[in-house]
C-alpha positions in Angstrom: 0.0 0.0 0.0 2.7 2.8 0.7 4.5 1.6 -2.4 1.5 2.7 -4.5 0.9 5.5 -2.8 4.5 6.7 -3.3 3.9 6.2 -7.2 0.6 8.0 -6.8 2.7 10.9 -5.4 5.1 11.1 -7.6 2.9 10.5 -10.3 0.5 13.8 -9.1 3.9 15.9 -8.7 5.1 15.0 -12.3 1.5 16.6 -13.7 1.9 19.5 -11.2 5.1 20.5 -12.0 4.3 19.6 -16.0 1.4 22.2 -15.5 3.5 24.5 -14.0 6.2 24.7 -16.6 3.1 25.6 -19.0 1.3 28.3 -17.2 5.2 29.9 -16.8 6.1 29.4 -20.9 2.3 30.6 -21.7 3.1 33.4 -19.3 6.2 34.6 -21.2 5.4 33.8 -24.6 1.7 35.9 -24.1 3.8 38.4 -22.3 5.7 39.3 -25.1 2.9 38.5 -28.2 4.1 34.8 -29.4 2.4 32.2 -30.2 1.1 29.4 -27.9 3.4 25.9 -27.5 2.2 23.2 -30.4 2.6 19.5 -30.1 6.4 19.4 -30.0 6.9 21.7 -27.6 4.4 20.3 -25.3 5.9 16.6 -25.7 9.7 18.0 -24.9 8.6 20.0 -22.1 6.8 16.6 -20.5 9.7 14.2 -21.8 12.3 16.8 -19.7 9.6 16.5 -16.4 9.8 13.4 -16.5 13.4 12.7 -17.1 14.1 15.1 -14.3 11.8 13.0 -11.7 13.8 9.8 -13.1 17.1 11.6 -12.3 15.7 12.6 -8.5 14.6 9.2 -8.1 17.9 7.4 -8.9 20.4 10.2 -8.9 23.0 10.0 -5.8 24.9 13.2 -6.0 24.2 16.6 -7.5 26.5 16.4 -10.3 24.6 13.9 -12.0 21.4 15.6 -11.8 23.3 18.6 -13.0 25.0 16.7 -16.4 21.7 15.2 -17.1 19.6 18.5 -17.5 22.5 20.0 -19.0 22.2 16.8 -22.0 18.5 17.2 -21.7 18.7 21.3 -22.4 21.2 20.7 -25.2 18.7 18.4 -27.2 15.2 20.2 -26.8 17.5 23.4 -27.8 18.2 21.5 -31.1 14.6 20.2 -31.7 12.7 23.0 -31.3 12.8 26.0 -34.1 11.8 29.1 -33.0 14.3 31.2 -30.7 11.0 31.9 -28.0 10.6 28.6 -27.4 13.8 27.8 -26.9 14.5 30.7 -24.5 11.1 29.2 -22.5 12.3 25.6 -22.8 16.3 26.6 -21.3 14.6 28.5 -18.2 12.4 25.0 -17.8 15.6 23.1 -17.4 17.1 25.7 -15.1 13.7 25.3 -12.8 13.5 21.9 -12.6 17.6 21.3 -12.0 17.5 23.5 -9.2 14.2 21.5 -8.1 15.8 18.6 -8.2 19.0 19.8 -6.7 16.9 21.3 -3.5 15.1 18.1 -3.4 18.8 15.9 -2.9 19.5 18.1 -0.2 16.4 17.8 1.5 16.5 13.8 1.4 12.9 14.0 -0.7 12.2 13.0 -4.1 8.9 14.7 -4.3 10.2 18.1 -2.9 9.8 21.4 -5.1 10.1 25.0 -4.6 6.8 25.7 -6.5 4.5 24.2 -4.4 2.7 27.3 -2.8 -0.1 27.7 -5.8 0.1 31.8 -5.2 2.1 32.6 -8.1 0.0 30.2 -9.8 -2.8 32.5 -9.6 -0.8 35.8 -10.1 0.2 34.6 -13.0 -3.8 33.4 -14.2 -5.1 36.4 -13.1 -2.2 39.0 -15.4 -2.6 36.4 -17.9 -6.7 36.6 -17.9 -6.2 40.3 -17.7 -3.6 40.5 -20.9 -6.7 38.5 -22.5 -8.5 41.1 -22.0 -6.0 44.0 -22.9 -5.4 42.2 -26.0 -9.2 40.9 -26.3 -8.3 37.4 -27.0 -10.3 34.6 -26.0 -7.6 31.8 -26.3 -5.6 33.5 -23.4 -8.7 34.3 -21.4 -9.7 30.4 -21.8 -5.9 29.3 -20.9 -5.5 31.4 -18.2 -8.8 30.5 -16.6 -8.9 26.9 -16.8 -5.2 25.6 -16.3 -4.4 27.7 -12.9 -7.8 25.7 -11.4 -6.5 22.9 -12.8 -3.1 23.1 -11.1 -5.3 23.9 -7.7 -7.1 21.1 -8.1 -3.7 18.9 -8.9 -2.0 20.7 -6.0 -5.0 19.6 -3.1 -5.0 16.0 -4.4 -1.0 16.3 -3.4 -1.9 17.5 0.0 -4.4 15.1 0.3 -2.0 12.0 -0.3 0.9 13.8 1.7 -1.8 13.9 4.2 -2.3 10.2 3.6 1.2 9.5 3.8 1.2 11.0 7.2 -1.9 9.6 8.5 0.0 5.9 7.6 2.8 6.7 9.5 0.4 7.6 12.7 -1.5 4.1 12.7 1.2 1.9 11.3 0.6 0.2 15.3 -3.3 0.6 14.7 -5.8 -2.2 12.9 -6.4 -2.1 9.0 -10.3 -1.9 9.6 -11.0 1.4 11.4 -7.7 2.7 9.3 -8.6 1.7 5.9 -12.7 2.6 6.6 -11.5 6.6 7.4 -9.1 6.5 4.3 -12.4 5.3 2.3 -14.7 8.0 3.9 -11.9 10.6 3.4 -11.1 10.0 0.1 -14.9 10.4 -0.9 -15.4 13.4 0.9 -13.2 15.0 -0.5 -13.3 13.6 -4.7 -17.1 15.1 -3.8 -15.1 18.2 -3.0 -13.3 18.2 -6.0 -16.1 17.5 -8.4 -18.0 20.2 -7.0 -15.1 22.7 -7.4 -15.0 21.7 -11.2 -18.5 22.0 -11.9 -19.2 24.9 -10.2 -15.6 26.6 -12.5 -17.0 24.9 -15.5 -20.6 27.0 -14.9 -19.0 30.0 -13.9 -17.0 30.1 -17.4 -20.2 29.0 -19.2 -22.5 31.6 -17.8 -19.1 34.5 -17.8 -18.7 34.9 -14.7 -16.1 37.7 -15.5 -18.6 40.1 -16.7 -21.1 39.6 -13.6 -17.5 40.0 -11.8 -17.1 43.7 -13.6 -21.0 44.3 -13.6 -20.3 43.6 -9.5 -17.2 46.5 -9.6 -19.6 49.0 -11.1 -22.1 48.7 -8.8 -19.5 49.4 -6.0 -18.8 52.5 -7.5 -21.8 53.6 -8.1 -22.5 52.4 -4.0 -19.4 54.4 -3.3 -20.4 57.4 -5.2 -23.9 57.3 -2.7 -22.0 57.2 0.4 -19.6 60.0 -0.8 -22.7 62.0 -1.6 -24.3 61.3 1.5 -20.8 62.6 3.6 -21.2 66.1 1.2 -24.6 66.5 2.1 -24.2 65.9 5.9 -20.5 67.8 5.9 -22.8 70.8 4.1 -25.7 70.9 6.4 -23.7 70.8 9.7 -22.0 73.5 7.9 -25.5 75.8 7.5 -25.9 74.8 11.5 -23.4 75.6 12.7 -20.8 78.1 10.5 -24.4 80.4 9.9 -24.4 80.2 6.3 -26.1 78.8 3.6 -25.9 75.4 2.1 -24.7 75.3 -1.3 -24.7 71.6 -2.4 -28.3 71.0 -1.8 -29.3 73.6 -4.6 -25.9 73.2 -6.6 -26.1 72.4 -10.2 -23.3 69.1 -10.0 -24.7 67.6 -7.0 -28.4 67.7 -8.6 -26.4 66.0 -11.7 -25.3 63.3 -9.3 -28.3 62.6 -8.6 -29.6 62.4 -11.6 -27.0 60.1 -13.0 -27.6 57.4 -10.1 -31.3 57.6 -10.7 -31.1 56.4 -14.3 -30.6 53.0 -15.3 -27.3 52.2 -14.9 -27.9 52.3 -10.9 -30.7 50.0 -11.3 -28.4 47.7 -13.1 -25.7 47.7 -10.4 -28.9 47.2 -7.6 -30.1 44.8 -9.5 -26.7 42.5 -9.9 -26.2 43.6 -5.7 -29.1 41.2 -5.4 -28.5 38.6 -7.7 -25.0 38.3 -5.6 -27.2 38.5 -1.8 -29.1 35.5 -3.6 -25.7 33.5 -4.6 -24.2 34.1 -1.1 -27.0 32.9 0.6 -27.5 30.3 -1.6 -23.6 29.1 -0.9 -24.0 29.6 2.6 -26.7 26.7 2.6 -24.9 24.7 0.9 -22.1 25.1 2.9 -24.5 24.6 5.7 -25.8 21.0 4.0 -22.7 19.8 3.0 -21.1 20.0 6.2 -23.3 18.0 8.2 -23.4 15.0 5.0 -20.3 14.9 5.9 -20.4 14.9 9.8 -22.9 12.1 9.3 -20.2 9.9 7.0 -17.4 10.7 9.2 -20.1 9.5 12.4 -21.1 6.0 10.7 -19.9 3.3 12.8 -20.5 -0.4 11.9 -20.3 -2.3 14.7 -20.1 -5.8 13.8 -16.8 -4.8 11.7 -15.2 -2.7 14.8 -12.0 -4.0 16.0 -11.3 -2.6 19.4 -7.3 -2.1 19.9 -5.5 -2.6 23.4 -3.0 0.3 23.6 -0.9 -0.3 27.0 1.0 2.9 28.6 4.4 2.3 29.8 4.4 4.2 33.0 8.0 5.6 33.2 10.6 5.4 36.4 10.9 8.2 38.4 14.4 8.0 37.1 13.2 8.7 33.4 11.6 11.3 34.2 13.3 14.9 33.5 15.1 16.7 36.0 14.4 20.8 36.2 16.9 23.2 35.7 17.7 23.9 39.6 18.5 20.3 39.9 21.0 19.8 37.6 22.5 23.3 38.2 23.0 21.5 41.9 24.3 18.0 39.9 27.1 20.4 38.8 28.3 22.0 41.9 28.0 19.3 43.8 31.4 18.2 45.8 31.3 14.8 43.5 31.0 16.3 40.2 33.8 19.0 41.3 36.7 16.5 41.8 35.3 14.7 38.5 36.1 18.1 36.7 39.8 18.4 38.7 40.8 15.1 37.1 39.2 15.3 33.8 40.8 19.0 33.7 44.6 18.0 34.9 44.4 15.2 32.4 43.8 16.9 29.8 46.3 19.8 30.3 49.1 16.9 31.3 48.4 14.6 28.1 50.4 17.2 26.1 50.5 14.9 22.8 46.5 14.8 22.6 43.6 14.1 24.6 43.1 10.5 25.8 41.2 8.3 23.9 37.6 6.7 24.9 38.9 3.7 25.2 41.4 4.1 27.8 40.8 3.2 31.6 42.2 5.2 33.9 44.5 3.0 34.6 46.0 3.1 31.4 46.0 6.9 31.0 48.2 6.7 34.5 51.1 4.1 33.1 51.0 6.7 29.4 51.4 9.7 31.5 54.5 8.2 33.4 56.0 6.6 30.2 55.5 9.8 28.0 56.1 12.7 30.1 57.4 11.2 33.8 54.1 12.7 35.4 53.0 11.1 38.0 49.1 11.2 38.6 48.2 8.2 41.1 47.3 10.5 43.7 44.7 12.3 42.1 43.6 8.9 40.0 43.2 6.7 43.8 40.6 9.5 44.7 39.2 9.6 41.3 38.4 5.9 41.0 37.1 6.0 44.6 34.4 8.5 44.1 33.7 7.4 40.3 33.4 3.5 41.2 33.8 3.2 45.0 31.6 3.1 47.1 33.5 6.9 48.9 31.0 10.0 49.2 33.0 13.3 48.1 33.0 16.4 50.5 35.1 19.4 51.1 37.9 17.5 52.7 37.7 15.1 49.4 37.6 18.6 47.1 40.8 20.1 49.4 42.9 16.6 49.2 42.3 16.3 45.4 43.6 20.1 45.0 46.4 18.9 47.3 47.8 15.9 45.1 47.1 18.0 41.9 49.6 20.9 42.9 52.4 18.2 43.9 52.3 17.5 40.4 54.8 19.8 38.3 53.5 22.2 35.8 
């Protein structure tokens, strides 16, 4: 099962990514009035993705990864013609070798730095609006549909990382209740996702871009009331108070105002305000309905199928447990762990060729001090190894006898 999921993964990162290299070229190529990518283009651009995923996959080192994009630049650079989709095709390999670079480092084969989809739709909203600039219908059609398209790719890849995860919590739980909440999940949330592409699919049908910019008129036209109404309140507090006369109420643009949002236009805007109260309401009850369909599927219990699984706690030691900061500030001043530190100290600055090696007993360290440099530390090392693995409790006296054998020692 976590084999296939793996593949499943991959296998949802490889269209991302593919769909992300396209909504970047579009993006250029729009941007600076070429055409679109034809058939050859679009079947290098997916044979590089993929080749790049088999690299990340097998790769060890980065200097592989970084020959085999070079080889894979150098041959879509000689199949395609024109010197625009070459350009596009060059800064494809640069993304994905430093993708795949990024993902080496980070120990994941499925890593990428494009993952957040906000640049996804910057890029389909300047690319719907140079539709519109250039009125083209082909870029408004491309720029609407593939950004929701890599949305929609980019939840069912937090959906199986989510998975991934979720596998790795119960791998000490029963398949039953596991597999059962993987089967309730994953229809929730397909529902989810067929919903979201029938409801993009309608808006486009029914151009949802001009209610959208019917929608910004009528807030100017609601703007232009409320700064009316300011004018005519600022005005008459004026005649209250400042003893003159009002001059907006009688004043020939202000009665032009008026007339302008009593014509038709206004009732245009009013009417679109409540065809959008309608739709909100409308999606609030939905939300309202979906959301307890899917309480009630995540609620469903079947008890003949339950398996009920024994988890045991291990109830630690008091010696497990952790000690607070006070306590092991005491540990280290404590008479024991002082003459520790005098030995390991004196060692160390006596052993002149290097420190002593872990596997050295005291003992040892003792007959290498007197061999190599004539120092003689069996003083100090008697009341070591009594304190460290004797059965001798360290106080003062212990500290001030330690200090004593140490300065006998030359320096």
């Amino acid at each position: 099962m976590r084999s296939k999921l793996f593949l499943l993964m991959v296998f949802f990162r490889v269209i991302y990514t593919y769909l992300f290299l396209l909504l970047g070229g579009h993006f250029i190529l729009f941007l600076f009035k070429q055409d679109a990518f034809g058939w050859k283009e679009l079947l290098v651009t997916a044979a590089l993705v993929i080749i790049s995923y088999l690299v990340r996959l097998k790769a060890g080192n980065n200097l592989i990864v970084f020959i085999v994009h070079i080889a894979a630049g150098a041959a879509g650079f000689f199949i395609l013609s024109t010197v625009a989709n070459r350009i596009v095709f060059i800064l494809n390999v640069l993304v994905m070798m430093i993708t795949a670079i990024r993902s080496l480092r980070r120990d994941t084969v499925i890593g990428a730095f494009e993952e957040v989809p906000w640049p996804v739709l910057f890029i389909g909203t300047f690319m719907y609006w140079l539709g519109l600039e250039y009125n083209n219908p082909g870029i408004r059609s491309f720029a609407y549909f593939l950004p929701v398209l890599i949305i929609l790719v980019y939840l069912v890849i937090l959906y199986l990382d989510g998975v991934s995860d979720y596998f790795g919590w119960t791998k000490d739980v029963s398949d039953v209740p596991v597999n059962r909440m993987l089967k309730v999940n994953s229809v929730i949330f397909l529902g989810i996702v067929i919903f979201s592409i029938v409801a993009l699919v309608l808006a486009y049908v029914f151009k949802l871009d001009e209610l959208f910019v019917r929608f910004l008129k009528s807030l100017v036209w609601v703007l232009r009331l409320i700064f009316l109404g300011f004018k005519l309140i600022y005005e008459l507090f004026y005649a209250l108070f400042g003893g003159g006369k009002t001059s907006s109420l009688n004043d020939k643009s202000a009665m032009e105002e008026m007339q302008e949002i009593d014509r038709g236009e206004m009732t245009e805007g009013g009417r679109f305000i409540v065809v959008l109260a309608i739709i909100i309401i409308a999606a609030v009850v939905l939300y309202f309905v979906l959301r307890k369909i899917i309480r009630a599927l995540l609620s469903r219990r079947n008890t003949d199928s339950d398996t009920v699984v024994e988890i045991k706690e291990k109830i630690k030691n008091e010696s497990e447990k952790k000690t607070s900061l006070l306590t092991r500030i005491k540990e280290k001043l404590s008479n024991e762990e002082r003459v520790r530190r005098m030995y390991k100290n004196n060692i160390l600055r006596l052993d002149k060729p290097g420190v002593p090696i872990a596997e050295e007993t005291t003992v040892d360290i003792e007959k290498r001090l007197m061999e190599t440099s004539g120092d003689d530390v069996s003083g100090m090392t008697e009341i070591y190894n009594m304190i460290r693995y004797g059965s001798k409790e360290a106080d003062l006296s212990t500290v001030r006898e330690m200090r004593k054998r140490i300065n006998k020692i030359p320096k």
